[in-house]
Residue, then its C-alpha position, 0 to 999 in steps of 0.5 A: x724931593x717933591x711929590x708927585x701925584x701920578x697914576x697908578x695901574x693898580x688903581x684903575x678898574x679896567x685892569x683884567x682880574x687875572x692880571x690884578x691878581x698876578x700883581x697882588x701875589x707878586x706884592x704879596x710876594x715882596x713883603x713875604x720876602x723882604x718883609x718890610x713890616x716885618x718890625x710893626x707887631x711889638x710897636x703896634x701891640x704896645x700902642x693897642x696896649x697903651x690905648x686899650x684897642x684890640x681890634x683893627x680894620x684894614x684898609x685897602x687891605x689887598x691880598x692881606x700878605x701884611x697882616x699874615x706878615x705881623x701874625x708871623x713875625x710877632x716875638x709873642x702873644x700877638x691878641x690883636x683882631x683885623x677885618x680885611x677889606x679893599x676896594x677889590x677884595x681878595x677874598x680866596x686869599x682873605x679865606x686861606x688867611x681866616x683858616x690859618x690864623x682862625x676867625x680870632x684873629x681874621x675876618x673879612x669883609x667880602x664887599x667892596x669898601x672904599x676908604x671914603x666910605x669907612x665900614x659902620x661899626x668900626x673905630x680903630x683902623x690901620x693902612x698899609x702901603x696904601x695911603x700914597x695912593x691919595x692925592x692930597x685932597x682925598x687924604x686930608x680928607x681921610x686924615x679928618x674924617x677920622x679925626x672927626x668920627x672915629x677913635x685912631x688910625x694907624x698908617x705904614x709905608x715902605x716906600x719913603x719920597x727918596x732918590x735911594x727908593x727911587x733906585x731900589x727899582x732896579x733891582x726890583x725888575x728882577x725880582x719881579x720877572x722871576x716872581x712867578x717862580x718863586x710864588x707858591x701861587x704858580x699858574x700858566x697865566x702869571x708864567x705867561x704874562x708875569x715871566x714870557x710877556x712880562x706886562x705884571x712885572x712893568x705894571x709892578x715896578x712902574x707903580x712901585x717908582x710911582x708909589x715912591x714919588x707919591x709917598x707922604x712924610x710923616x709930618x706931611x700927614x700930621x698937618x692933615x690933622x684938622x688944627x682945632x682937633x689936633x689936641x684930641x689926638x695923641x701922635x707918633x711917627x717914625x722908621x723902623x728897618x725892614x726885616x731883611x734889608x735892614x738898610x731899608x726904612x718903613x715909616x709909620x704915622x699912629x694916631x689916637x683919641x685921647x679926649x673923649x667924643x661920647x659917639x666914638x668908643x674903642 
């Protein structure tokens, strides 16, 4: 299937913030359901093991659900950091997340970050479910920005360029209309415009068709990497099943410095 690089609601910054954030606790509210990463922490913590990294920045963070989910779900020990940060940050959730996992494990960045100008001081990076959101332009030069100045980067997708993605949209209308009553974050404006004038539901479920038809493959990615830096990285790519939906694949792209650059430490 061909990619298709259309617009996202998400993306645009007219959308009111309250409607941003009923769009947010219902993403938040797929991946805390279905939990897509719900099988990243033991692939993620033997990679940081492997490269000696114990520390992430995340990008385009969004309400941080899917750091919560790896926090949750890990089988042990889960000894990795994570900054938070997004364009838009949540910080009220970014807040509640620090004060249930502790500032050894979240903190956060309450400025707005953009991927194009990356937070200084940071090295190691991981993306989720955002890296569709750039066309290809803008992600090869993410991909050699990073290749050029810093240390790895991790990406996660759970939409995959797929007719079965495409149709797993119809049952996410559902989902989505009856999201303001599954959500712990109940309140009168997502009742009004999640469930009775259901404009966050369209919102969600046309980014989410959309999200499908911009999704990178893995190996679209790794052609991003500049040829004469290739060397210096070692790559892996992959799926891994969804944590409830096991028929459901959630791709991942990890790649690390493995030649040294004297600017760039772990």
């Amino acid at each position: 299937m061909r990619r298709y690089h259309f617009f996202e609601f998400c993306d645009q910054s007219w959308i009111p913030n309250f409607i941003r954030i009923g769009y947010m606790n219902n993403l938040n509210l797929i991946q805390k359901t279905f939990c897509p990463y719900q099988n990243v922490p033991a692939l993620l913590l033997e990679w940081a093991d492997e490269n000696a990294i114990n520390e992430f920045c995340d990008l385009a963070s969004g309400g941080g659900e899917q750091i919560s989910v790896l926090l949750e779900k890990s089988v042990k020990e889960f000894n990795l950091k994570f900054k938070l940060t997004d364009l838009y940050p949540q910080i009220k959730s970014y807040q509640d997340l620090q004060k249930k996992y502790g500032v050894s494990k979240i903190i956060y960045d309450t400025e707005s970050i953009s991927i194009f100008n990356l937070p200084k001081g940071e090295k190691n990076f991981t993306i989720f479910s955002a890296f569709h959101h750039f066309d290809k332009y803008q992600a090869e030069l993410i991909i050699s920005d990073i290749a050029t100045n810093y240390n790895s980067i991790c990406i996660f997708e759970f939409t995959s360029r797929s007719l079965k993605d495409l149709l797993s949209m119809i049952p996410a209308i559902f989902f989505n209309w009856i999201s303001p009553f599954l959500s712990k974050k109940k309140s009168l404006t997502t009742i009004i415009f999640g469930f009775l004038i259901p404009i966050i539901p369209i919102l969600v479920v046309f980014d989410g068709v959309i999200s499908v038809l911009r999704s990178y493959k893995m190996e679209e990615i790794e052609k991003m990497i500049p040829p004469e830096l290739k060397n210096n990285f070692k790559i892996k790519y992959g799926t891994l099943p969804w944590g409830k939906i096991p028929f459901a694949k959630m791709n991942y792209f990890l790649m690390v410095r493995v030649q040294t650059n004297p600017e760039v430490k772990n």
